[in-house]
N, C-alpha and C positions, 0 to 999 in steps of 0.2 A: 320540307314535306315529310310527314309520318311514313317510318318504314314497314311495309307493307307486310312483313313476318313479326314485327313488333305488334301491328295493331292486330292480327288474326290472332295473335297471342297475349291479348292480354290480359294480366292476372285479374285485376278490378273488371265490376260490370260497368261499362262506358252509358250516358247521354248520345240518342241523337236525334235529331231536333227534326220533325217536319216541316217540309217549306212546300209548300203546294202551290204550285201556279196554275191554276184552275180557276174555270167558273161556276163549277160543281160538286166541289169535295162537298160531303157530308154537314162537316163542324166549320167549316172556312172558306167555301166556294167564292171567288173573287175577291176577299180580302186582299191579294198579291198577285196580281194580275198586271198589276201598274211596275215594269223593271225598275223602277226606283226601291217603292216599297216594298218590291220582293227582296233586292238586296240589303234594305235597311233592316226587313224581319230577320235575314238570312243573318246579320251583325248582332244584333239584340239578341238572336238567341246565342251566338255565342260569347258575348258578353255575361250572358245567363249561365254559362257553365257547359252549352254542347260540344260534346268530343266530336261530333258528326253532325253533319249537315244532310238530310238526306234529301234531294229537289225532284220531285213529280211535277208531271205537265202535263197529266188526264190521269181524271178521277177513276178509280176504279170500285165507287159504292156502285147497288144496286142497282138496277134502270139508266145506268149510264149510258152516253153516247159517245165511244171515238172520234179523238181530236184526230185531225188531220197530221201528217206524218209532216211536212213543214211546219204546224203552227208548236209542233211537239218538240221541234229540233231549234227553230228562234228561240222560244224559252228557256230550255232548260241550257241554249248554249251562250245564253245571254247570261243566266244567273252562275254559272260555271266561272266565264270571264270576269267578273264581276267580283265574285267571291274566294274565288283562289289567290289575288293577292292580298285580301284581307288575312290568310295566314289558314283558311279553312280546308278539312278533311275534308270532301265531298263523296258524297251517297251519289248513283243516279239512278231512280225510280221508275223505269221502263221495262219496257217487252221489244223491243225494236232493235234489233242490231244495227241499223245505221244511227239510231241515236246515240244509244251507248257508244259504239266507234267515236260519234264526233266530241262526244263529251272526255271519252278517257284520250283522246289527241290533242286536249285541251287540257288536261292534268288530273282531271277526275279517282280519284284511287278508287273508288267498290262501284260495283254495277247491283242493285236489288233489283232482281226479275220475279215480280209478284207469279207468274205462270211457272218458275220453276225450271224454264228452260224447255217446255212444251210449246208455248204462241208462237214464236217466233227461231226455226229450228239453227240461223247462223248465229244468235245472240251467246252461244257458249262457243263457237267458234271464235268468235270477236272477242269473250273476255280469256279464253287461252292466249289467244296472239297475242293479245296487251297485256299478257301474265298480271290481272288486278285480283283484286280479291271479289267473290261473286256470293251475293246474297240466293240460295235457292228455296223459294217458300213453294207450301203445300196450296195447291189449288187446284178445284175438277175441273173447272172451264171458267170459260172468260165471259161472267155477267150470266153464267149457265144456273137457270133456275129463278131471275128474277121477275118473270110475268107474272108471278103467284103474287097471292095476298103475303108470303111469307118466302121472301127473301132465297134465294138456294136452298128451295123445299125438296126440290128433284133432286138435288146433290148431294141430301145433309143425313142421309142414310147408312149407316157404319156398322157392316156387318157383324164382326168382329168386336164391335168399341171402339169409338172415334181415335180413341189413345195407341189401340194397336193397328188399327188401318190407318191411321195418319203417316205413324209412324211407317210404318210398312211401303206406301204409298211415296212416301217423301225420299226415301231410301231408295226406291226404284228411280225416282226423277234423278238423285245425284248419280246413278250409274249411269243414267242417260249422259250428264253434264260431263262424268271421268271419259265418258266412251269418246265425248268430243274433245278432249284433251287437255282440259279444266285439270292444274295440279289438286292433289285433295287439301295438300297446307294452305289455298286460296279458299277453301268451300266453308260457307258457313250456312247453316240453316235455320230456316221459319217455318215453324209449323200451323202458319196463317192463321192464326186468331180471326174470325169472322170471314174467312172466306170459305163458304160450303159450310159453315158454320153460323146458325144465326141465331142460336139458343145455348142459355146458360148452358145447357148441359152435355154443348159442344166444348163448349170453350174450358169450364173452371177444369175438367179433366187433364186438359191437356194443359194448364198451370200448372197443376198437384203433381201431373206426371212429368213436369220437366228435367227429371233427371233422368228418366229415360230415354230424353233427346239429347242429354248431354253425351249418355252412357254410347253413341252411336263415335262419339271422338271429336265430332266434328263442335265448333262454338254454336252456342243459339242465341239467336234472334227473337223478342217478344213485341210484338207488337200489340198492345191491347190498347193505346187511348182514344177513349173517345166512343169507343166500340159500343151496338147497340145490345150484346149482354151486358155492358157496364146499367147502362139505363133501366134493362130486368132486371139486373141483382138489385137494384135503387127500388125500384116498384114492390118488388117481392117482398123488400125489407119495411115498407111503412113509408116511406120516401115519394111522397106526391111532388109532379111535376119537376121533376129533375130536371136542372137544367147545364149547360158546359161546365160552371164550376164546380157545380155535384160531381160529374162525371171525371173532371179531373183530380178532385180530391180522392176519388176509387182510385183512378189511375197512376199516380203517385204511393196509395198504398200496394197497389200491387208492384210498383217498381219497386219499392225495398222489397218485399217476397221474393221476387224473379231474383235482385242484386243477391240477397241471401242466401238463395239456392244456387247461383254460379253463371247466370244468364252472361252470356258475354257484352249484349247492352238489350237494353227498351229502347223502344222507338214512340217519343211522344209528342204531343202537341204543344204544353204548358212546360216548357224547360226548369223553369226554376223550381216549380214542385217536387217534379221527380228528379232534379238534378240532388235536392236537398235529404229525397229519400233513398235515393242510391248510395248517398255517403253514408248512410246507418244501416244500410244494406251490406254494403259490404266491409264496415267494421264488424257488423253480427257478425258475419262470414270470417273474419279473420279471427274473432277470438273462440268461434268455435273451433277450429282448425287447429288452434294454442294448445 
């Protein structure tokens, strides 16, 4: 098992691989639905080169509906068992503290709480007690804003600039997380790419500014694959009908950028793309440092 002050510290930007057991993610809804093939994806990818396995069991795009808190705790504690003795780092991508409890009693090392530590107020209780390491990302509410024609229209308002209210915003949430007794050498941050963010010119700022989520101490988290700015920046640029593979050739380049800039890992769909750009990402990175 990876030790858990090695991996919060690590020098290179890591792979880690979405495994979604969903029948509504966005780019893969029911692909891995089936506990076979969710584990076989769960090996492939890291055969592919993922340092992390991150495993969701509800979707959280827009217009989503909540899975039922059993069919959320069978899966992801099926793919847990499954996949820890294949030799895997496990993510687990909840908002529920009885999830996360079952998953980290099962071996689980990181907890990613896309809410940050707001939905569910014992989920930073439970990752203190199990001293893991706790993803906290930037989010105004849960699916808040998606009746509109446009995705977190009511959310996506940034008085400040998205870059300094993000920031700002996300900072408050990890005092919520310290105040519940979360060490700060477990906290790593997200400053949620596409969540209350649904336009370019949410998102590439807080790319461009990611050293000022570094400059906060704490490791960051990028998640951008697959994202429905990836598909505008496609459009805007000439780019008709973009489609997954489009999407992940952006997303791969932006994984070297983020490796470049010091991101502690990406969080993507297609492993072996961005696995291939995170190693030129963070050779740039070392021999500018030289």
């Amino acid at each position: 098992m990876t030790d858990l002050q090695t991996l919060h510290d690590a020098p290179n930007t890591m792979v880690m691989g979405v495994l979604n057991i969903t029948a509504d993610s966005f780019s893969d809804g029911g692909l891995w639905l089936d506990p076979a093939k969710a584990a076989q994806h769960g090996r492939d990818m890291m055969a592919a080169g993922a340092d992390i396995i991150d495993i969701g069991a509800e979707s959280t795009r827009p217009g989503a509906k909540r899975v039922s808190e059993t069919d959320e705790l069978t899966r992801i504690t099926g793919a847990v068992e499954t996949l820890l003795p294949a030799g895997a780092t496990l993510s687990i991508d909840t908002t529920r503290a009885s999830v996360a409890a079952a998953a980290l009693e099962r071996g689980a090392q990181i907890i990613n709480d896309v809410s940050g530590g707001t939905l569910d107020a014992e989920l930073p209780h439970v990752v203190a007690d199990y001293d893991c390491l706790y993803i906290v990302q930037h989010w105004r509410g849960w699916l808040a804003g998606s009746k509109g024609a446009t995705p977190d229209q009511d959310t996506s308002v940034y008085e400040h600039g998205v870059l300094a209210d993000v920031r700002d915003e996300l900072m408050h949430q990890v005092d919520g997380v310290l105040a519940a007794g979360v060490k700060p050498e477990r906290i790593i941050i997200d400053p949620g790419l596409g969540f209350s963010k649904p336009g370019i010119e949410h998102n590439l700022p807080l790319l461009a500014g990611l050293e000022t989520f570094r400059a906060t101490g704490y490791p960051v988290l990028i998640g951008q694959s697959r994202k429905r700015f990836i598909s505008a920046m496609l459009t805007a640029g000439g780019v008709a009908d973009a489609d997954m593979a489009d999407r992940d050739n952006v997303t791969a380049g932006l994984s070297a950028l983020c490796a470049e800039h010091g991101a502690w890992a990406v969080r993507v769909h297609d492993v072996a793309k961005s696995r291939a750009a995170v190693i030129a990402g963070n050779a740039w990175r070392r021999y500018q440092q030289a």
